[in-house]
Backbone bond lengths (Angstrom), bond angles and torsions (degrees), N, CA, C in turn:
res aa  C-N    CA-C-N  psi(-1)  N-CA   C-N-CA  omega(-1)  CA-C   N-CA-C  phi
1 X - - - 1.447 - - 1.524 108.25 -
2 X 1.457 110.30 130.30 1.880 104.63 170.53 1.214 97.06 -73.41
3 X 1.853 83.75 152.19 1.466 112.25 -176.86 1.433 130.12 -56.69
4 X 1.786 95.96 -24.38 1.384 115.13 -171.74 1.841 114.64 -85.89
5 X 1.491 92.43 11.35 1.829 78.17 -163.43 1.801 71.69 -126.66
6 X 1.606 141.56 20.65 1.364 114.70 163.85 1.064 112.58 -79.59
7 X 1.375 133.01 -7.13 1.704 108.11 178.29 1.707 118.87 -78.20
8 X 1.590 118.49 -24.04 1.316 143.64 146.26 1.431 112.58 -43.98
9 X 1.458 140.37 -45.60 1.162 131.01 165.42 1.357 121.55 -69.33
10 X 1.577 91.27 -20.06 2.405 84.67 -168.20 1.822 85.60 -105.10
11 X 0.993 133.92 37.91 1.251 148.11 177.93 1.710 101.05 -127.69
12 X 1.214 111.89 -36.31 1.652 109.88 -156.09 1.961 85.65 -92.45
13 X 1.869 101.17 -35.71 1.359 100.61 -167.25 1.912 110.12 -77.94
14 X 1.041 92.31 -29.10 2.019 93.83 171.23 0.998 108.48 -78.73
15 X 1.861 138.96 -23.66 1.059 135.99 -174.32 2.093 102.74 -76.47
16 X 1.373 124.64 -40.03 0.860 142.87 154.52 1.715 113.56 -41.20
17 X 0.943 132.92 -67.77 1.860 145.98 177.65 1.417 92.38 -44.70
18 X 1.260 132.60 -67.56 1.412 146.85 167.61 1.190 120.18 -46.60
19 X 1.552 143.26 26.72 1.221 115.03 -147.69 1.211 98.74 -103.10
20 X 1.541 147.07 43.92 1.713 147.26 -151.25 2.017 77.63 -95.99
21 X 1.011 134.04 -34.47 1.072 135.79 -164.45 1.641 109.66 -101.47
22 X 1.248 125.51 55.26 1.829 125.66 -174.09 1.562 106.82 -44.53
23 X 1.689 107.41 -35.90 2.040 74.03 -174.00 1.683 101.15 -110.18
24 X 1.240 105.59 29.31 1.391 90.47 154.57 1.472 132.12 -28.53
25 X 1.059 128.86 112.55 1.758 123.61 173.34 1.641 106.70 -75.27
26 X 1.057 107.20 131.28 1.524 120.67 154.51 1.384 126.54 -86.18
27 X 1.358 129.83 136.34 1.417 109.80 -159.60 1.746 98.20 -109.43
28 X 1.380 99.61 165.19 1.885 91.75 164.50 1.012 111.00 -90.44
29 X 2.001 107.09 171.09 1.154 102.57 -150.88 1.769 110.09 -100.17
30 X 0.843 98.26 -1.13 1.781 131.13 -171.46 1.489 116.57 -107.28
31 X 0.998 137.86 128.85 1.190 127.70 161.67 1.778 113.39 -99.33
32 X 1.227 105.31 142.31 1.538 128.18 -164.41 1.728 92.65 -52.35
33 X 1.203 119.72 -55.56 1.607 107.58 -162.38 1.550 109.61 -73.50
34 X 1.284 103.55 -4.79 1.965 109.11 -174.79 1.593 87.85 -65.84
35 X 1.655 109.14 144.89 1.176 126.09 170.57 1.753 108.16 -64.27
36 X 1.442 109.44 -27.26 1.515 118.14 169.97 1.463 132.96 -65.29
37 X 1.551 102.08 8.11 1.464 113.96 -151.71 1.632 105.45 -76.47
38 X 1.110 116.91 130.25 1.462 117.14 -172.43 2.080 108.21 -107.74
39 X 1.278 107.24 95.47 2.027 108.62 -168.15 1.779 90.07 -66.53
40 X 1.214 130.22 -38.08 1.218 107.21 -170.11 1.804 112.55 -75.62
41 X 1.641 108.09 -41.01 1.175 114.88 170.15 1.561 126.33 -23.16
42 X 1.618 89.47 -48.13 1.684 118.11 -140.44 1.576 90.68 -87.67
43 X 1.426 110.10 -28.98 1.871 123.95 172.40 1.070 111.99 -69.83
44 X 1.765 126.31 -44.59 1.280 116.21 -165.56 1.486 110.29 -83.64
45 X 1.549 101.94 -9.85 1.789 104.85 -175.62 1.557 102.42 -81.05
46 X 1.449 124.81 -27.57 1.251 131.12 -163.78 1.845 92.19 -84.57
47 X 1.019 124.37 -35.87 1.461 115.09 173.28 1.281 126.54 -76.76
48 X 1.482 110.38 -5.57 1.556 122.99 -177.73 1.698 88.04 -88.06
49 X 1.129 89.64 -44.68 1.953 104.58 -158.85 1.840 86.31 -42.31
50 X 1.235 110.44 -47.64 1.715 118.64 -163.06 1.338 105.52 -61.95
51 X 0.888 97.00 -63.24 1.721 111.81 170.14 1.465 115.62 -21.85
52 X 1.548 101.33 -90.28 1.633 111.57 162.93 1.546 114.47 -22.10
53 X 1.336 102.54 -44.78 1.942 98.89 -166.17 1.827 93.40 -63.68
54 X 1.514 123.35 -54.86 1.074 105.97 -157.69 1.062 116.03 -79.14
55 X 1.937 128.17 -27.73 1.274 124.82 179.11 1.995 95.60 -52.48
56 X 1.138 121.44 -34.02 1.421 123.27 171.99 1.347 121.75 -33.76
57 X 1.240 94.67 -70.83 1.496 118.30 177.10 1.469 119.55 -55.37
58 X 1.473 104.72 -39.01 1.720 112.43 168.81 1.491 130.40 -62.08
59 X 1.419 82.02 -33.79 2.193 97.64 175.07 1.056 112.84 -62.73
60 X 1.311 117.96 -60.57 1.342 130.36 147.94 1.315 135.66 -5.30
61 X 1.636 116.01 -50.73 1.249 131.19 -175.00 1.241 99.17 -88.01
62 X 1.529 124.84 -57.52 1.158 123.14 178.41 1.238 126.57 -60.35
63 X 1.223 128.32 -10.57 1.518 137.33 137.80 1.732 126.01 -34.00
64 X 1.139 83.44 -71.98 1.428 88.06 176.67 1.400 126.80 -73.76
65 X 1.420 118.49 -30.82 1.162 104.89 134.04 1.332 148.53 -35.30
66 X 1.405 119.48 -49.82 1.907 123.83 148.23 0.947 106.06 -33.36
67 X 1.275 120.10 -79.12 1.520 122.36 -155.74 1.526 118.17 -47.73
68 X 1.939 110.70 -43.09 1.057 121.08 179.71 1.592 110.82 -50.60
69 X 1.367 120.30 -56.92 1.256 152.42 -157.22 1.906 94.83 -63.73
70 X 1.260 115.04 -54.77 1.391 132.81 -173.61 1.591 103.65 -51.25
71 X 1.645 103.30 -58.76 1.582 116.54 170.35 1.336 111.48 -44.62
72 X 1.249 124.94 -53.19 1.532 109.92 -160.66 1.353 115.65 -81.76
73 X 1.507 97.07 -18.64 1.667 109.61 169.78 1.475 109.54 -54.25
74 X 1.520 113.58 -59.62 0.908 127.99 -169.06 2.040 108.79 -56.55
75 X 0.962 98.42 -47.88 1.449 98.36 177.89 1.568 122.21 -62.09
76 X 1.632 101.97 -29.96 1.627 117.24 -176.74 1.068 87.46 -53.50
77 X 1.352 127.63 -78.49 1.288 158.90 -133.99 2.094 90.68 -61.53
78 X 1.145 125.02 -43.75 1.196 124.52 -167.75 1.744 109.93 -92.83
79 X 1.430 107.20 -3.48 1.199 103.27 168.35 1.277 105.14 -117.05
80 X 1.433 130.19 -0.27 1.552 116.93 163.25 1.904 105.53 -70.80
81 X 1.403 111.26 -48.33 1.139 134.07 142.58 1.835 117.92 13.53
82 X 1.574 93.48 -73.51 1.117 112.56 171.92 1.560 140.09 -96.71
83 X 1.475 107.18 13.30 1.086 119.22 172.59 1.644 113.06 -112.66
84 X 1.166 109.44 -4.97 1.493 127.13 153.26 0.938 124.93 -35.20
């Protein structure tokens, strides 16, 4: 990974740790009219940005999946329970 795009990853990765908020916007870090403005930078952050959303969206799923998974355990478990 370049050096120049880790503050964008530990941004994408705390934005991730945090995720109680999914559409949080992340902002760039540059603004377009700054003479500093970096278009490829500003692309590769917007594809991270994507990224982040879906690994988001995936935690998410796989959440509820646990939980689902936990439940039925839990129920197995109370009808083996009861056939005892």
């Amino acid at each position: 990974m370049p050096v120049s795009l880790a503050p964008q990853v530990m941004e994408i990765a705390r934005y991730l740790d945090g995720q109680d908020n999914m559409y949080r916007k992340l902002e760039p870090f540059e603004d377009e009219d700054s003479p500093d403005y970096d278009c490829a930078k500003e692309m590769e952050f917007r594809y991270l940005h994507c990224c982040a959303e879906r690994l988001g969206w995936e935690k998410k799923q796989l959440q509820r999946e646990v939980e689902s998974l936990k439940a039925q355990l839990k129920s197995a478990k109370k009808q083996r329970l009861r056939a005892l």
